[in-house]
C-alpha positions as CSV (number, residue, x, y, z in Angstrom):
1,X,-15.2,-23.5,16.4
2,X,-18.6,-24.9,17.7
3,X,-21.5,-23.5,18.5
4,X,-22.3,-22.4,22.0
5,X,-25.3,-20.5,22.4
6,X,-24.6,-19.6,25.8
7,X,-21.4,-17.9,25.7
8,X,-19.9,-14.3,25.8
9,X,-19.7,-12.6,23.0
10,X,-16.5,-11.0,24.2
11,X,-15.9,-14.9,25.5
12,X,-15.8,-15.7,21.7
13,X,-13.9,-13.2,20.7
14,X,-11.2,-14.1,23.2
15,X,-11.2,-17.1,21.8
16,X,-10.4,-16.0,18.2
17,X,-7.6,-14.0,19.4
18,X,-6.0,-17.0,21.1
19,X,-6.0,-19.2,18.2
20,X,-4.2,-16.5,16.3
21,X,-6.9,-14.0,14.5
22,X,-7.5,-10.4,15.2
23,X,-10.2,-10.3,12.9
24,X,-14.0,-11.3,12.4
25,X,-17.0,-10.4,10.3
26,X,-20.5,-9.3,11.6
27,X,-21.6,-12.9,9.2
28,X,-19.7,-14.7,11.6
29,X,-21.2,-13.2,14.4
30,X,-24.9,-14.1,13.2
31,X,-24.0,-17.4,12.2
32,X,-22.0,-18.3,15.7
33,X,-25.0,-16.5,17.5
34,X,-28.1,-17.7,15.2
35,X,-30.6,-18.0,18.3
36,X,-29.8,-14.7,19.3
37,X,-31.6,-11.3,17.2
38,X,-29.0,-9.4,15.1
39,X,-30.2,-6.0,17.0
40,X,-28.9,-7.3,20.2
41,X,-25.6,-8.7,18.6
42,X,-25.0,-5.0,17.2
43,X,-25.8,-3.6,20.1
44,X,-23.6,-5.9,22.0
45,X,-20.7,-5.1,19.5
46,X,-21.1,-1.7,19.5
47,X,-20.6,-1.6,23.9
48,X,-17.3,-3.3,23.2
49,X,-16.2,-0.7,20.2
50,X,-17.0,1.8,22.7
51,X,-15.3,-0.2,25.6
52,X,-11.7,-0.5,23.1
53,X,-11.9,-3.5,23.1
54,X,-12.4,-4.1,18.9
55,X,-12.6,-1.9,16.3
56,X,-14.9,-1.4,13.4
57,X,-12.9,-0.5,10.3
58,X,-15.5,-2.0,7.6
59,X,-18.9,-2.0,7.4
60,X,-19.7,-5.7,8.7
61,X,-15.7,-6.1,9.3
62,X,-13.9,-5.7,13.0
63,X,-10.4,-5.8,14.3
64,X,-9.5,-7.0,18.2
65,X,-7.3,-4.6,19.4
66,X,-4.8,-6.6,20.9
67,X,-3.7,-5.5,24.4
68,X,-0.2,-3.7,23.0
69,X,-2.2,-1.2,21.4
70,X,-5.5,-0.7,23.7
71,X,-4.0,2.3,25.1
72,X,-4.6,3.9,21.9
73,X,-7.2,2.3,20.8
74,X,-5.9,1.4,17.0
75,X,-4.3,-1.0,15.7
76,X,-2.0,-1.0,12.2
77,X,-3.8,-1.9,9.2
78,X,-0.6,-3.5,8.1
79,X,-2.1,-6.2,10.6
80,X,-5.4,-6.7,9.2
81,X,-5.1,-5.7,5.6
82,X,-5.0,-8.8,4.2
83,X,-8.0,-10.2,6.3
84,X,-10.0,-7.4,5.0
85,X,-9.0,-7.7,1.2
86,X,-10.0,-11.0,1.6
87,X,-13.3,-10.1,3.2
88,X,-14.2,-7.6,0.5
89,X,-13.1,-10.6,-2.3
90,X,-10.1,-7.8,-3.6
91,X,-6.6,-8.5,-5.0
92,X,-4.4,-5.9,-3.8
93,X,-1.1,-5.0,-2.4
94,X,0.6,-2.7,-0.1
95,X,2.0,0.5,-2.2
96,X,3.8,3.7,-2.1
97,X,5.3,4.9,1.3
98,X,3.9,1.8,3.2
99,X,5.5,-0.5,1.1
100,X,9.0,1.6,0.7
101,X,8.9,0.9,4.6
102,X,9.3,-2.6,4.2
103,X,12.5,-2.1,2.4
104,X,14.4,0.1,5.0
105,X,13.4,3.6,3.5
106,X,13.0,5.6,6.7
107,X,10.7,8.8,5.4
108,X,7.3,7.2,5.7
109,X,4.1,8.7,6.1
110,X,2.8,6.8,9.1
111,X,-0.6,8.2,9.4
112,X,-1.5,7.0,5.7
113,X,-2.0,3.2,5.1
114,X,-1.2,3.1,1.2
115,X,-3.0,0.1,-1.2
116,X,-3.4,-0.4,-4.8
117,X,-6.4,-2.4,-5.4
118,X,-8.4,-2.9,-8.9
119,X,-11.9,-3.5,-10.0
120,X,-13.4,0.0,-9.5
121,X,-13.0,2.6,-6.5
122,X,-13.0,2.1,-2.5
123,X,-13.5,4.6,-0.4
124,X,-10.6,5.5,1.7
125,X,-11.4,4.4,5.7
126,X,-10.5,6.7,8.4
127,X,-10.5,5.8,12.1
128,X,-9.0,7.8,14.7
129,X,-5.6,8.8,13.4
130,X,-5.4,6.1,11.1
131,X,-6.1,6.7,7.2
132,X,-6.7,4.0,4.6
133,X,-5.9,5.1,1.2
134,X,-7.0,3.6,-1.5
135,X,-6.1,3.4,-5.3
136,X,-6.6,1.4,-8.1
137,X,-5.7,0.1,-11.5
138,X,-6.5,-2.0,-14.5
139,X,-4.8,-5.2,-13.2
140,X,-2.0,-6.4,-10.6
141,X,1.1,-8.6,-11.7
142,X,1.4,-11.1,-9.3
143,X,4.9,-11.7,-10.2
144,X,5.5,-8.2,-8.6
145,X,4.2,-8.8,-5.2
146,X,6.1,-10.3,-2.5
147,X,4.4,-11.7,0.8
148,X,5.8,-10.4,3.7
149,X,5.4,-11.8,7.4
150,X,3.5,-9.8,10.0
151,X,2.7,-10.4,13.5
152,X,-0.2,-12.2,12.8
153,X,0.1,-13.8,9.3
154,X,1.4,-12.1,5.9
155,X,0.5,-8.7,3.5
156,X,1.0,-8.8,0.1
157,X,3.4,-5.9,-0.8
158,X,4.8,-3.9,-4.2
159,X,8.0,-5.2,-4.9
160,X,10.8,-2.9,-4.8
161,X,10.9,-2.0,-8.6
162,X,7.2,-1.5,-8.2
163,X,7.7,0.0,-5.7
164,X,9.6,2.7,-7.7
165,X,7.1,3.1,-10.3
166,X,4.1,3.4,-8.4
167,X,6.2,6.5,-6.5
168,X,6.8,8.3,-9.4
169,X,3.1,7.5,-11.5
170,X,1.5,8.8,-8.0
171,X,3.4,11.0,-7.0
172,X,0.8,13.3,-5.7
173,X,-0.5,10.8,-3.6
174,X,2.7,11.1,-1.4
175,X,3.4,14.8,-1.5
176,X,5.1,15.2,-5.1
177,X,8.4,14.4,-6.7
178,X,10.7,15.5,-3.5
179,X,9.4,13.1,-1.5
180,X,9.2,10.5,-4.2
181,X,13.3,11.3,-5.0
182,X,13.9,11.1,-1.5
183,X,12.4,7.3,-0.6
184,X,13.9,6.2,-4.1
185,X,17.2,7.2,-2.5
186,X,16.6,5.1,0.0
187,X,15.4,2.0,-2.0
188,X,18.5,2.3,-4.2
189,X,20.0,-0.4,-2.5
190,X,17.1,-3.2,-2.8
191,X,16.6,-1.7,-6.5
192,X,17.6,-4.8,-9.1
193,X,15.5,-4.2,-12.5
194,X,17.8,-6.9,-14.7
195,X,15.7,-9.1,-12.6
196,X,12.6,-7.7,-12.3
197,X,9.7,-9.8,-14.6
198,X,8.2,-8.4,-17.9
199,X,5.5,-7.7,-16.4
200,X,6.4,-4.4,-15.2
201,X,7.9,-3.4,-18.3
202,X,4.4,-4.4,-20.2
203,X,2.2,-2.1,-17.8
204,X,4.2,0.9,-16.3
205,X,3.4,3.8,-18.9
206,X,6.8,4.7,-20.9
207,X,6.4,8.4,-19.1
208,X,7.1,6.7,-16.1
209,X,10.1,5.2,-17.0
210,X,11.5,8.4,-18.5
211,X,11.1,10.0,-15.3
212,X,12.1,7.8,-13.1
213,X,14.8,7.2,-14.7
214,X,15.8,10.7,-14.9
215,X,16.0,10.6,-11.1
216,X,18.0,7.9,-10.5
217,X,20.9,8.9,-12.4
218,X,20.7,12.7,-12.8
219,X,19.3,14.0,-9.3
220,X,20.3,10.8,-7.1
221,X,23.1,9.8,-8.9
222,X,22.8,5.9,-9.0
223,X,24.0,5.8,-12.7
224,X,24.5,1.9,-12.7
225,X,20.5,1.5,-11.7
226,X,19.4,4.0,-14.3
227,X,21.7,2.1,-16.9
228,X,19.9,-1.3,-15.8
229,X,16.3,0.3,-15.9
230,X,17.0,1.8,-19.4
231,X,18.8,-1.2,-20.7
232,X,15.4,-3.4,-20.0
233,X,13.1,-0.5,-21.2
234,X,14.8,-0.3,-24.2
235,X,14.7,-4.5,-24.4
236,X,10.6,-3.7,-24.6
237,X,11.4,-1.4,-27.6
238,X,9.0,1.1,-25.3
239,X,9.1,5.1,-26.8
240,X,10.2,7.4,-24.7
241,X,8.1,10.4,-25.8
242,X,9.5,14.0,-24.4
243,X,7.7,14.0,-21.0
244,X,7.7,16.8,-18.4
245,X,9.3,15.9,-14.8
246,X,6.6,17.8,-13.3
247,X,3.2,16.8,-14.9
248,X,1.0,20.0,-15.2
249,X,3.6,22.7,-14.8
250,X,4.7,25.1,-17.8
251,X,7.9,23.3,-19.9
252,X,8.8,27.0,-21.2
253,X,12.2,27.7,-21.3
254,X,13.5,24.4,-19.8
255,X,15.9,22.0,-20.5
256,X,15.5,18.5,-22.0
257,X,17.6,15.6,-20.7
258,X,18.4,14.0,-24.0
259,X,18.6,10.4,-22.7
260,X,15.1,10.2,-21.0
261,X,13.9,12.7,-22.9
262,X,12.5,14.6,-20.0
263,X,11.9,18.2,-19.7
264,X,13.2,19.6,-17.0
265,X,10.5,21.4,-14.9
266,X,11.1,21.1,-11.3
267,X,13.9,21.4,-9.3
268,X,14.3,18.5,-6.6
269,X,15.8,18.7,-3.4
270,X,15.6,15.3,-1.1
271,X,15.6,15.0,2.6
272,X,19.2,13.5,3.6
């Protein structure tokens, strides 16, 4: 795009759109609009946040609101998520709830944006009703993520089996162990772990496993899946250690599933 030093910002900004981005940086701004001071750009930016006609969900990062969603004023960060990973130079993907979504599970949490990122922390982002959450870890297998199409370009999300795993190792993140049995019920169709790359198998923590596990076949029921899942587990000659089902709750008294070796602390009751 060339440089025209007389033009609209909101001129220019039009013109991103209709080549097919919803996104821009505040660095693109200054370079576009070098003869002009940085005060007045901001200034000019900030009329049209106020005006709804972008959004600022970054510090130096903005969204166009495209016209389907001015009458709220937000747009889904499924949209600009990957333009904004990008722009903050992070590998990440799509996780938990969000990502279950994109396999037909149907309890979602749509006010809470989920992504796994690593490299140190990010603060979550909230605007209006819309709530970034971020988490990371050590490292991402690529060989887990699939790309996904979106209206304007593609996301990087968990696979399915990833999915999974990241449900049960974060559970809190989503509300706990009901809610994490209740999405894996509805993943259980899209769930194929004689196929799913070693990767997993090499970074999940053994815990995980166990509990998951436990869930499929002894509260859900899907006894084929669970037989996959510990089949490959047990190709990986990981240790399942005795592990609560409920981390941080008192094991007294309870019952250990002799296959996962999981101690039976919580009772779990999905949403059908």
């Amino acid at each position: 795009m060339k440089k025209e030093t007389n033009i609209k910002l909101i001129n220019w900004i039009e013109d991103i759109q209709r080549n097919g981005r919803i996104t821009f940086s505040l660095n693109e701004v200054y370079t576009h609009f070098s003869s002009r001071s940085k005060a007045t750009l901001k200034n000019s930016l900030n009329r049209l946040v106020k005006k709804g006609k972008i959004l600022s969900v970054w510090k130096g990062f903005y969204v166009i609101i495209p016209v389907e969603y001015s009458s709220k004023g937000i747009v889904p960060p499924v949209l600009y998520i990957d333009d904004l990973m990008r722009f903050l130079n992070r590998p990440y993907y799509v996780s938990l709830l969000s990502a279950a979504v994109f396999y037909g599970a149907s309890h979602q949490w749509a006010q809470t944006f989920s992504v796994i990122s690593t490299s140190g922390s990010l603060r979550n982002s909230i605007k209006k009703t819309i709530k970034i959450n971020f988490t990371t870890k050590k490292e991402i297998a690529n060989d887990l993520i699939i790309k996904k199409k979106t209206q304007f370009g593609y996301v990087s999300v968990s696979s399915p089996e990833l999915t999974a795993t990241d449900l049960i190792q974060y559970e809190k993140k989503i509300g706990g162990l009901n809610r994490a049995a209740t999405v894996l019920n509805d993943l259980s169709n899209v769930l194929k772990f004689k196929k799913t790359p070693s990767s997993l198998f090499l970074q999940v923590p053994a815990p995980v496993f166990c509990r998951l596990g436990y869930l499929l076949e002894k509260e859900l029921g899907f006894t084929k899946i669970a037989n996959e899942l510990f089949e490959k587990v047990y190709d990986y000659k990981t240790i399942f250690r005795k592990t609560p089902l409920k981390i941080n709750k008192p094991t007294v008294n309870c019952i250990t599933d002799k296959k996962w070796n999981v101690i039976v602390n919580e009772q779990i009751d999905i949403d059908e």
